[in-house]
BALOBA-1460 file (C-alpha; in Angstrom, 3 decimals):
// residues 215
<rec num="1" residu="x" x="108.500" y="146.828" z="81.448"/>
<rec num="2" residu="x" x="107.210" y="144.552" z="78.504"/>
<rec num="3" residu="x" x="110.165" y="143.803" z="75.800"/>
<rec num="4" residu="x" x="108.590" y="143.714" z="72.454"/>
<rec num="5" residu="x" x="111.628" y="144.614" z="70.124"/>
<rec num="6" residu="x" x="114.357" y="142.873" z="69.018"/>
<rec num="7" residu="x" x="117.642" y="143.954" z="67.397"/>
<rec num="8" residu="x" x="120.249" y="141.063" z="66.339"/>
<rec num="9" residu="x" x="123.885" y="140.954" z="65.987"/>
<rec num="10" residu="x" x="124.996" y="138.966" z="62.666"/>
<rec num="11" residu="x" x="128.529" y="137.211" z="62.749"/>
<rec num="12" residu="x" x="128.791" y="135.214" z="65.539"/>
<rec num="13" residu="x" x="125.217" y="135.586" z="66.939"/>
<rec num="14" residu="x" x="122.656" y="134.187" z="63.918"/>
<rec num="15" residu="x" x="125.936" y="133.092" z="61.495"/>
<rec num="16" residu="x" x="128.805" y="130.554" z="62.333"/>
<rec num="17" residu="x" x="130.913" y="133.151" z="60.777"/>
<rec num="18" residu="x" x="133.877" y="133.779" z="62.818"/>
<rec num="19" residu="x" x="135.676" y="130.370" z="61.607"/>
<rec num="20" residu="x" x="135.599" y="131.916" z="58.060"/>
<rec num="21" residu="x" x="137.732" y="134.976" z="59.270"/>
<rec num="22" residu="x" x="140.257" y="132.596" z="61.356"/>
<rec num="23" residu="x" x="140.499" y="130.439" z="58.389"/>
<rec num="24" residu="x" x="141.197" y="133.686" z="55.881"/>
<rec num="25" residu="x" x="143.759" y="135.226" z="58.445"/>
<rec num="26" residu="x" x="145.300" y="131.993" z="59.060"/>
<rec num="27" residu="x" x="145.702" y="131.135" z="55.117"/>
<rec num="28" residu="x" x="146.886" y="134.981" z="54.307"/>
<rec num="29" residu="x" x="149.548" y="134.781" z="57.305"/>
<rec num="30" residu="x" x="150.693" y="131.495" z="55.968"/>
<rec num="31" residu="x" x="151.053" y="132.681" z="52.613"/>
<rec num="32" residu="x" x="153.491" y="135.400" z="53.937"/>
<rec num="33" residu="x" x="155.608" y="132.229" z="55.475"/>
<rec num="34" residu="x" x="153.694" y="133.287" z="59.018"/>
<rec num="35" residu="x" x="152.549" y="130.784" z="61.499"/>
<rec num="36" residu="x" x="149.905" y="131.651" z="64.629"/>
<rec num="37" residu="x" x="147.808" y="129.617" z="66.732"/>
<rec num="38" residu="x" x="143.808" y="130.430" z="66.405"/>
<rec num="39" residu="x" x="144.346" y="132.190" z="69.458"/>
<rec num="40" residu="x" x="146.978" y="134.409" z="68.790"/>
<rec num="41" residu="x" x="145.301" y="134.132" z="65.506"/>
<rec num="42" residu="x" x="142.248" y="135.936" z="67.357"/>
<rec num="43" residu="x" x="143.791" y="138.105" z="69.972"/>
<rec num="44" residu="x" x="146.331" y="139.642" z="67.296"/>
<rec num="45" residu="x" x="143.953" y="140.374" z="64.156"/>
<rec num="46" residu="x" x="140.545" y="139.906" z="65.023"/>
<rec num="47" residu="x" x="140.252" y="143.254" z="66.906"/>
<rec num="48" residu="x" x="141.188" y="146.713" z="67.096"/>
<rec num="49" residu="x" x="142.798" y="147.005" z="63.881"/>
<rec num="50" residu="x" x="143.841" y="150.841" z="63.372"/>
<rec num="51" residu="x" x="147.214" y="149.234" z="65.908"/>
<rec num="52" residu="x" x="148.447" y="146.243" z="63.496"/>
<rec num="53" residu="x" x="150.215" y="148.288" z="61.162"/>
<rec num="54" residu="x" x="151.968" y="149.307" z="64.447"/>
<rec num="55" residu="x" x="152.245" y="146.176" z="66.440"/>
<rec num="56" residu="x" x="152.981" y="144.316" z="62.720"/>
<rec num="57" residu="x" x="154.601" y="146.939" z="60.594"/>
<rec num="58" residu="x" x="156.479" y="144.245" z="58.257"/>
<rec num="59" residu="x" x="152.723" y="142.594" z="57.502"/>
<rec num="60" residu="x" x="151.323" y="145.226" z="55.123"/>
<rec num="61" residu="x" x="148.396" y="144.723" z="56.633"/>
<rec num="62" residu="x" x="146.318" y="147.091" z="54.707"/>
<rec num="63" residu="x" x="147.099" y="144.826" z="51.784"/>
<rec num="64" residu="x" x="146.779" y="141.380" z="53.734"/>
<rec num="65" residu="x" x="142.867" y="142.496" z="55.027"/>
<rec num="66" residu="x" x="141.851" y="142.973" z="51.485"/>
<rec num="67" residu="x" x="142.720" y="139.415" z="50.598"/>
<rec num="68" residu="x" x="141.545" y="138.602" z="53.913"/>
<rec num="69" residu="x" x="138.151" y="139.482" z="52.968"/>
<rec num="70" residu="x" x="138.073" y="138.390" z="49.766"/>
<rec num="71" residu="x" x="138.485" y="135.017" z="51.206"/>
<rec num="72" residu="x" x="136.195" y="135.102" z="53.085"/>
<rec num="73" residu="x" x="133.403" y="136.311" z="50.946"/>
<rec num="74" residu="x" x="133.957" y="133.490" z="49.023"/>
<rec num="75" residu="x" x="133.261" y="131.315" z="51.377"/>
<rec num="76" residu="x" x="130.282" y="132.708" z="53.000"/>
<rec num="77" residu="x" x="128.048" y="130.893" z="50.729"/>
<rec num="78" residu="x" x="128.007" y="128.015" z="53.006"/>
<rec num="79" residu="x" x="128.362" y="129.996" z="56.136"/>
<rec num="80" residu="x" x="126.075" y="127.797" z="58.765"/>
<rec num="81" residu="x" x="123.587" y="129.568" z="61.064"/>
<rec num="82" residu="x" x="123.724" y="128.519" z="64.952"/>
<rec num="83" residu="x" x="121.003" y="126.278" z="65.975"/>
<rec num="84" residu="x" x="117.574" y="126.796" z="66.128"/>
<rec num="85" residu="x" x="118.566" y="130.346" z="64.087"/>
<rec num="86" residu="x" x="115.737" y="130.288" z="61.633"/>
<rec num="87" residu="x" x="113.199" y="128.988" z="64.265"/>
<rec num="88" residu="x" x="113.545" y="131.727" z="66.921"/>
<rec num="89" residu="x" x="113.110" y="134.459" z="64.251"/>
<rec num="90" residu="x" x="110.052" y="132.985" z="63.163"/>
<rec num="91" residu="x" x="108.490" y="132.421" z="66.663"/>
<rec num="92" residu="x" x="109.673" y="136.572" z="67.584"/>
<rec num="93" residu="x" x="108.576" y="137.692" z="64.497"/>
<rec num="94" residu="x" x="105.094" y="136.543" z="65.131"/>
<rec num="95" residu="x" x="105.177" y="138.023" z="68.565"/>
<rec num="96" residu="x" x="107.368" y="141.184" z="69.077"/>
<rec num="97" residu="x" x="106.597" y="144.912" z="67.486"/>
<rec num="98" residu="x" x="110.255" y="144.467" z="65.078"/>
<rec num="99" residu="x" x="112.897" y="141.985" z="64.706"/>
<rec num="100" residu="x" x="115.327" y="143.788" z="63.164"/>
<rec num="101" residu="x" x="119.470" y="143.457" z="62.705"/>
<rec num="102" residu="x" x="122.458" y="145.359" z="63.233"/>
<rec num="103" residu="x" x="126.071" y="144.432" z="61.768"/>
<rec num="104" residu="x" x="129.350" y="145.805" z="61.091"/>
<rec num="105" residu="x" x="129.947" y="143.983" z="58.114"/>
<rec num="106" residu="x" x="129.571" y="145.623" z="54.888"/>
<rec num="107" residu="x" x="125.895" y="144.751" z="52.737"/>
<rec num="108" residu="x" x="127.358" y="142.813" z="50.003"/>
<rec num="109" residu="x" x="129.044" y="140.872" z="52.583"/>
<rec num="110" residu="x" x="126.032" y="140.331" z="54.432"/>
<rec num="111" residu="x" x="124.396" y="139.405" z="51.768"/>
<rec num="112" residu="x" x="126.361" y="136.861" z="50.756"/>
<rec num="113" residu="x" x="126.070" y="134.955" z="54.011"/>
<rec num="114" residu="x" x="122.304" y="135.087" z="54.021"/>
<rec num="115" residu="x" x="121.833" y="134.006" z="51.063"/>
<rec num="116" residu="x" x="122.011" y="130.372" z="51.616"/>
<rec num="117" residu="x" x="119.267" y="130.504" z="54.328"/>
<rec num="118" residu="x" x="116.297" y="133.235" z="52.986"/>
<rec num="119" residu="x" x="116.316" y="134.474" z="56.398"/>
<rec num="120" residu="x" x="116.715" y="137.933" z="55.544"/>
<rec num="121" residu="x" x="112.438" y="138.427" z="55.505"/>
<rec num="122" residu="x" x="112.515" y="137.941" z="58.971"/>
<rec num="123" residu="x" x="114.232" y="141.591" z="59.528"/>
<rec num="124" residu="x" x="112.045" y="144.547" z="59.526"/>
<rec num="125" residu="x" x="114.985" y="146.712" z="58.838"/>
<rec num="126" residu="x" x="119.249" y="145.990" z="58.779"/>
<rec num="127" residu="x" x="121.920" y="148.241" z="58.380"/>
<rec num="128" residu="x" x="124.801" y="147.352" z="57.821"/>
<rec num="129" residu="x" x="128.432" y="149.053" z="58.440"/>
<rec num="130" residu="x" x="128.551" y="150.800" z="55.417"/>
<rec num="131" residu="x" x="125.629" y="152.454" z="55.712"/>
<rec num="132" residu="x" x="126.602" y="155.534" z="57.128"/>
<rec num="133" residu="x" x="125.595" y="155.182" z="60.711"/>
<rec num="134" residu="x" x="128.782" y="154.091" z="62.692"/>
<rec num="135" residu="x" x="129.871" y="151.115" z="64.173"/>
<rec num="136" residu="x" x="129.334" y="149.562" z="67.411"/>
<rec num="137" residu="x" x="129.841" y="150.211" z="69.689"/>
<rec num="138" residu="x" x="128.411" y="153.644" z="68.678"/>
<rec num="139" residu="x" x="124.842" y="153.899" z="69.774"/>
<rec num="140" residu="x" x="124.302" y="155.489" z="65.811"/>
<rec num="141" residu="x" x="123.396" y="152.103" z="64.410"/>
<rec num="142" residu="x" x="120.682" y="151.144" z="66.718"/>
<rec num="143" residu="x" x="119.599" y="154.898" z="67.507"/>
<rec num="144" residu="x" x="118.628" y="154.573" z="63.383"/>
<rec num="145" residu="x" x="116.750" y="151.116" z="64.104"/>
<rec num="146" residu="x" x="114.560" y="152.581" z="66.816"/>
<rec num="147" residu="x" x="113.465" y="155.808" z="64.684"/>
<rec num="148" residu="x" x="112.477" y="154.000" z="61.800"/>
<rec num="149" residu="x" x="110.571" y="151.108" z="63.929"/>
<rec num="150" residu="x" x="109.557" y="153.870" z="66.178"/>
<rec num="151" residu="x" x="110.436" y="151.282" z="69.155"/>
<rec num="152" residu="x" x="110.956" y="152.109" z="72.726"/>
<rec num="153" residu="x" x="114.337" y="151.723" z="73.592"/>
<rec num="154" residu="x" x="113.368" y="150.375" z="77.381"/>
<rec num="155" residu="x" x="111.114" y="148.135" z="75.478"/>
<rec num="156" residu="x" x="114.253" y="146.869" z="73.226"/>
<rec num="157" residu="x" x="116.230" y="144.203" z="73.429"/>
<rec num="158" residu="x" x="119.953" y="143.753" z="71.646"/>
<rec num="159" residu="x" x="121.581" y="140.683" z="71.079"/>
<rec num="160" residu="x" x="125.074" y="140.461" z="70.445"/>
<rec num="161" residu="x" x="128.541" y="138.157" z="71.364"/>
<rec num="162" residu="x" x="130.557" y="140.832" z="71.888"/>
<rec num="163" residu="x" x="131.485" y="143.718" z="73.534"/>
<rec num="164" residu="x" x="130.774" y="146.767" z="71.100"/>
<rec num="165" residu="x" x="126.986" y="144.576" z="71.177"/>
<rec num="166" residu="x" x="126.832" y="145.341" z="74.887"/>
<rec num="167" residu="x" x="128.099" y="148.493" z="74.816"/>
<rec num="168" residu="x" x="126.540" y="149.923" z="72.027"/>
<rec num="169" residu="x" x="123.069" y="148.487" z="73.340"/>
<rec num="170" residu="x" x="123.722" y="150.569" z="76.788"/>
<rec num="171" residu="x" x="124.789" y="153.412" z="75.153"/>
<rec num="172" residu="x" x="120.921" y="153.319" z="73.158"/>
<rec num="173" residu="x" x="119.731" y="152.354" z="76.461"/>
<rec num="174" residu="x" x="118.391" y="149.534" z="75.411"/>
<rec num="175" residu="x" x="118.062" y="146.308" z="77.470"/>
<rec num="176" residu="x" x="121.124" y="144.069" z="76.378"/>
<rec num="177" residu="x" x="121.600" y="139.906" z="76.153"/>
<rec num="178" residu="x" x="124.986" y="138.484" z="75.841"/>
<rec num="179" residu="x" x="125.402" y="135.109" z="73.415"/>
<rec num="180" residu="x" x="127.934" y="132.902" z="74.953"/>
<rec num="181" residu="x" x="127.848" y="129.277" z="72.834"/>
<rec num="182" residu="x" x="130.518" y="127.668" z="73.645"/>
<rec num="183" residu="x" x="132.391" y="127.085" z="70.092"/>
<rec num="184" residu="x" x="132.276" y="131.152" z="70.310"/>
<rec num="185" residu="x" x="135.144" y="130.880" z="73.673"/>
<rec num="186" residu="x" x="138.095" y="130.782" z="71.186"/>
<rec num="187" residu="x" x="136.728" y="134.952" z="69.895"/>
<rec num="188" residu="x" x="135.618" y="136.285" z="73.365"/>
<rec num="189" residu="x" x="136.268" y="136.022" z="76.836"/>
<rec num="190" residu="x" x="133.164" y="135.577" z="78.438"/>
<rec num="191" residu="x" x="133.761" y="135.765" z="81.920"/>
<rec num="192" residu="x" x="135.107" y="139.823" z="80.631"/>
<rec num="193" residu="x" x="131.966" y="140.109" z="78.700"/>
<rec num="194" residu="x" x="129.913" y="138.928" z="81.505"/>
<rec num="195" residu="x" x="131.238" y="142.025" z="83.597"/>
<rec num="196" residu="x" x="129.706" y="144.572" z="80.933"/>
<rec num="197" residu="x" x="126.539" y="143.194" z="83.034"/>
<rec num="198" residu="x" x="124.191" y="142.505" z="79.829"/>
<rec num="199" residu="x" x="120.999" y="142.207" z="81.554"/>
<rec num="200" residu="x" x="120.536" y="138.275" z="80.133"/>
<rec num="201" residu="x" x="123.502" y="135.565" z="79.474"/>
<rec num="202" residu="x" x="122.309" y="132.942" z="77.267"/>
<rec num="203" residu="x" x="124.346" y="130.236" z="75.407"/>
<rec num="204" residu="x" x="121.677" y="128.469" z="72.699"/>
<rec num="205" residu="x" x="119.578" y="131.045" z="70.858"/>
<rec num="206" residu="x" x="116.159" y="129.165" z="71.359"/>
<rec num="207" residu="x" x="116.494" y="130.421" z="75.048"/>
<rec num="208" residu="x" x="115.473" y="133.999" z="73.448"/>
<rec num="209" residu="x" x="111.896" y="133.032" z="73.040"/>
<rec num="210" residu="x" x="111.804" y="132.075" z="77.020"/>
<rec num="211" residu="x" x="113.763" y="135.458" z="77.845"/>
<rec num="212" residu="x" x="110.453" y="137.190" z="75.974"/>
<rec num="213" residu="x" x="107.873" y="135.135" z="77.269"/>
<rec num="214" residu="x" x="109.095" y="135.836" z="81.138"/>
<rec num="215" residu="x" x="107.464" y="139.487" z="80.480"/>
């Protein structure tokens, strides 16, 4: 088995992004005379939100994401990239079949966080989550990457933090590699994560290129 595709994860794999959200819950939940620590910060809003209406029903919370994410658009601007980001999709690009990106986020969102880095050339396709094709951890998403790259799923590799990454990537049947940095242990638990059994653990993104070269 020779890996010679790539499919990234965005916020909190290539972009420092996840700080932005804390920082936009935090401020909105303030505003409302609310105080949480990051991680109840985290473990209450960052995930499954169809249940915080339920488990907050005095929040409005329909209302509170919208400013949520206005907030945080604004500040993507200046969103920072983890290190050696831009250098590991150069040295892929120039030896894999497709590099290519998968997010949840909506475009204009993603957008706005590349756009401080012209790093988007080094995709050969993205889709984003409003583009029709589910969300992770629905295999849609990267099912849609491999017919238009025409790539081998046993040949494919998915990199993601989180679990609807690993998952998703399974479902595709792709081969999977979890990104555990440590500034990204206040979002995920990693030793749960690590049980998903991605087939690589890495915690500094220039470790990719050695993953690829081992085949």
């Amino acid at each position: 088995m020779t890996l010679q595709n790539i499919i990234f994860d965005w916020d909190g794999t290539l972009a420092r992004s996840m700080k932005h959200w804390l920082t936009g819950y935090r401020s909105q939940l303030e505003v409302r005379g609310l105080s949480f620590t990051p991680r109840q910060i985290v473990d209450e809003f960052f995930y499954d939100h169809d249940t915080i209406s339920d488990r907050h029903p005095l929040l409005d919370f329909p209302v509170m994401i919208k400013q949520v994410k206005t907030q945080v658009q604004a500040g993507l601007g200046s969103v920072a990239l983890y290190e050696g980001s831009d250098d590991v999709l150069m040295a892929l690009k120039t030896q894999l079949l497709s590099v290519s990106l998968v997010t949840s986020s909506p475009r204009h969102m993603l957008m706005r966080g590349m756009s401080g880095h012209q790093v988007e050339h080094h995709f050969d396709h993205i889709i984003c989550g409003d583009d029709g094709f589910g969300h992770k951890p629905e295999p849609g998403p990267f099912a849609e990457i491999l017919k238009r790259t025409g790539a081998l799923a046993n040949e494919t590799l998915i990199i993601g933090d989180s679990q609807a990454d690993i998952l998703g990537g399974k479902a595709a049947g792709c081969h999977t590699c979890l990104f555990t940095p440590p500034e990204n242990a206040l979002y995920h638990d990693f030793d749960t994560l690590k049980q998903l059994n991605p087939d690589y653990v890495i915690d500094h993104l220039p470790l990719l290129v050695d993953v690829f070269n081992s085949h």
